[in-house]
TORKEDO-940696 format. One record per residue: x, y, z of N, C-alpha, C in turn. Coordinates in steps of 0.05 Angstrom, whole numbers, plus 32768, in hexadecimal, padded with zeros to 4 digits. Each point is the difference from the previous one (the first is absolute). Layout:
<atoms>
XYZXYZXYZ/...
</atoms>
This chain:
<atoms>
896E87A385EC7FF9801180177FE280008003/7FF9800B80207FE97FFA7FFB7FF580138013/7FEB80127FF07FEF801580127FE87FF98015/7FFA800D80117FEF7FF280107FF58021800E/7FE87FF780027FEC8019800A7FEA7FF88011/8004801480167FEC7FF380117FEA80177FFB/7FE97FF880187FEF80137FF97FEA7FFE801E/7FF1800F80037FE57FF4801480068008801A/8018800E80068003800880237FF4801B8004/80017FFD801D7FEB8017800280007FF98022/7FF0801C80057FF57FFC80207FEC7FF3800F/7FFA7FF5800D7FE87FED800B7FFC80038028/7FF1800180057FFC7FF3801880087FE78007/80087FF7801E80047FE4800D7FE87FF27FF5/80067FED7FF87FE67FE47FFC800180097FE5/8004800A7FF97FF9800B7FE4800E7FED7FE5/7FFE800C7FE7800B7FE07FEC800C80187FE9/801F7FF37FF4800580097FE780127FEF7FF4/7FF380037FE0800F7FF17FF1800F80117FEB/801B7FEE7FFA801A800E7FF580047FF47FE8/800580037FE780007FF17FED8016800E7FF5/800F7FE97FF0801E800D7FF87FFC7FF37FDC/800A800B7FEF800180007FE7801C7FFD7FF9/80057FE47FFA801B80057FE9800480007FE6/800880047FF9800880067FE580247FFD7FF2/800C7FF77FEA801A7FFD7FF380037FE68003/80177FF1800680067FE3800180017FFF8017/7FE17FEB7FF97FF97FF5801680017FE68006/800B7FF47FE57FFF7FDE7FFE80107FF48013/801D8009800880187FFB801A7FEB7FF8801B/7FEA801180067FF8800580167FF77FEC800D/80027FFA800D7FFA7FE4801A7FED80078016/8001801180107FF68007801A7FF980227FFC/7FEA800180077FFA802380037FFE8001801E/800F801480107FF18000801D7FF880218004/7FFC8006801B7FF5801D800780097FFF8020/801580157FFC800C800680157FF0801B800B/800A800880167FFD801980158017800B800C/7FFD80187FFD800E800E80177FFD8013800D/7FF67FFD80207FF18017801280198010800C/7FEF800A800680178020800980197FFF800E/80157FFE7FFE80158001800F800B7FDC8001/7FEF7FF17FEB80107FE5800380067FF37FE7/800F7FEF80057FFD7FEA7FE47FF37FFB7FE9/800080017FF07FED7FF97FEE7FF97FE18001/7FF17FEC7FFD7FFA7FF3800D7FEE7FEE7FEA/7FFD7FDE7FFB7FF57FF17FF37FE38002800C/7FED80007FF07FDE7FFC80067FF57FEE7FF2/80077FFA7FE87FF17FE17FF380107FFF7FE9/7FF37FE57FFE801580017FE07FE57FE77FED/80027FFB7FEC7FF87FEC7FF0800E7FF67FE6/800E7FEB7FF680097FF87FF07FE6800B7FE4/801C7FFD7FF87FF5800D7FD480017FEF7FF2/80147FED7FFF80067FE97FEC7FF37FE48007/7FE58002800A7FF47FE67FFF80157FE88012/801280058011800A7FEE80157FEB7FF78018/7FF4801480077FEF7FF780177FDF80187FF6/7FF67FF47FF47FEC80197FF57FEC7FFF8010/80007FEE80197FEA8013801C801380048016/80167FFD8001800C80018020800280267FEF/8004800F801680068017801080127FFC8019/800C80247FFE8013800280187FEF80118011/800A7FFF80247FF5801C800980177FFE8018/8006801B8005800E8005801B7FE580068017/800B7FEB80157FE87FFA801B7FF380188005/8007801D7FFE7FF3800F80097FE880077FEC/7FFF7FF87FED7FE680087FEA7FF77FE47FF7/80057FEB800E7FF37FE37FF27FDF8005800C/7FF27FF77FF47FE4800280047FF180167FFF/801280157FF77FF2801C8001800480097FDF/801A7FF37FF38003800C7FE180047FEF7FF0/7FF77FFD7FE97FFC7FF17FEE800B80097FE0/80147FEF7FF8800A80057FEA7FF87FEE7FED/7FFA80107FE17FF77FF17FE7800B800B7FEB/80017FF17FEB800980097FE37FEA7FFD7FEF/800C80197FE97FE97FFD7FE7800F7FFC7FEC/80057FE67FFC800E80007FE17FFD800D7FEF/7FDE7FFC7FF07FF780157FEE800A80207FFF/8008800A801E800380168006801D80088001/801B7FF0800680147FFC80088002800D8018/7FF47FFB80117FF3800E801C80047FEE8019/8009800E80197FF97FF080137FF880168013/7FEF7FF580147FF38010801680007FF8801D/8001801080118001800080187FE68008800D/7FEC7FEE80037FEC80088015800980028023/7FF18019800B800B800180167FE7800B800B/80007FEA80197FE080038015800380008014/7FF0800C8017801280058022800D800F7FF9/800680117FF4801F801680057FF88008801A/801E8008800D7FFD800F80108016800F8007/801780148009800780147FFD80177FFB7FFC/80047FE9800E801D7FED7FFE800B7FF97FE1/7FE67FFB7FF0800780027FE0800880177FFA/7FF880168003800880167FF3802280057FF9/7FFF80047FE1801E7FF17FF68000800C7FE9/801580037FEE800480027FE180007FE17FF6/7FE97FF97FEA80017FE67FFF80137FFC7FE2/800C7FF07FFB800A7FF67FEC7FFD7FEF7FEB/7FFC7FFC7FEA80037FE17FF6801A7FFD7FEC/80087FEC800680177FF47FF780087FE77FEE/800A80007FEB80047FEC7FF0801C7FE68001/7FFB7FEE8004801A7FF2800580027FDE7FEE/801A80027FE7800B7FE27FF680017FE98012/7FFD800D801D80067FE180117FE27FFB8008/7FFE7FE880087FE67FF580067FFB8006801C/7FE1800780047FF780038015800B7FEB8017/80047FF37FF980007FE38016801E8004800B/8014800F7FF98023800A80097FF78014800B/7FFE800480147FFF801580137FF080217FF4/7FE97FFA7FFA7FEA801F7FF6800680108010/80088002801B7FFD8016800B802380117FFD/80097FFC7FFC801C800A7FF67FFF80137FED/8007801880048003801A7FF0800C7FFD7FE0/80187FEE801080127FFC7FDE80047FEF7FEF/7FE37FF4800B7FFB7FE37FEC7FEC80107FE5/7FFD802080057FF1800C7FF2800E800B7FEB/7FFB80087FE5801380107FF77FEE801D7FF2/7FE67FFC7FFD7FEC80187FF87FF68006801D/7FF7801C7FFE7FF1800880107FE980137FF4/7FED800B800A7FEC80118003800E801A8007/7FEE801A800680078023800A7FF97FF38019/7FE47FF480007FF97FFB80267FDF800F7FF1/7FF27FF1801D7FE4800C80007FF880078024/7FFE8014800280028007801A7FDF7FF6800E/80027FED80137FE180018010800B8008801D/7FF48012800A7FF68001801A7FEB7FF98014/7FFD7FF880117FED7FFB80117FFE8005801B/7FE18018800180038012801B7FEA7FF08011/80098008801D7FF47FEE80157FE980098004/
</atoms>
């Protein structure tokens, strides 16, 4: 099993920047793909990036179109950490963010809920106009 903690959300202004960093911890060796989902008020919870763990593609990254060029996902080995930089927010982000642990590889469909099997509590960011 495997625990996962996020951390770093918070409130910001439009244009404004925050980064989310999630901590796992237990068995973590299974793990293939970490991603970081969302889910804003009244909808879906929803894929936002992903990056492979097991050295398959160790620069490709995922992003769903609405946050490509605006958020940037990295890992810290040393750390067993991955993070979500997020720049441009703007109100449309405002979301419970997620991060999520998944045995299947980024490259089978990351944005899929139940390709996940750990999750996070959530780290709530908002962003006012």
């Amino acid at each position: 099993q495997v625990q996962l903690v996020e951390s770093g959300g918070g409130s910001v202004q439009a244009g404004g920047s925050l980064t989310l960093s999630c901590v796992s911890s237990g068995y973590t060796r299974d793990t293939k793909c970490m991603g970081w989902f969302r889910q804003r008020p009244g909808k879906e919870r929803e894929g936002v990036a992903a990056i492979p763990t097991d050295g398959s593609s160790k620069y490709y990254t995922y992003y769903d179109d609405s946050v490509k060029a605006r958020f940037n996902i990295s890992q810290d080995n040393s750390e067993n950490s991955v993070s979500l930089q997020m720049t441009s927010l703007n109100p449309e982000d405002t979301a419970m963010y997620y991060c999520a642990a998944s045995t299947s590889r980024c490259s089978d469909a990351w944005y899929l809920k139940f390709r996940y099997g750990s999750w996070g509590r959530g780290a709530q960011v908002t962003v006012s106009s």
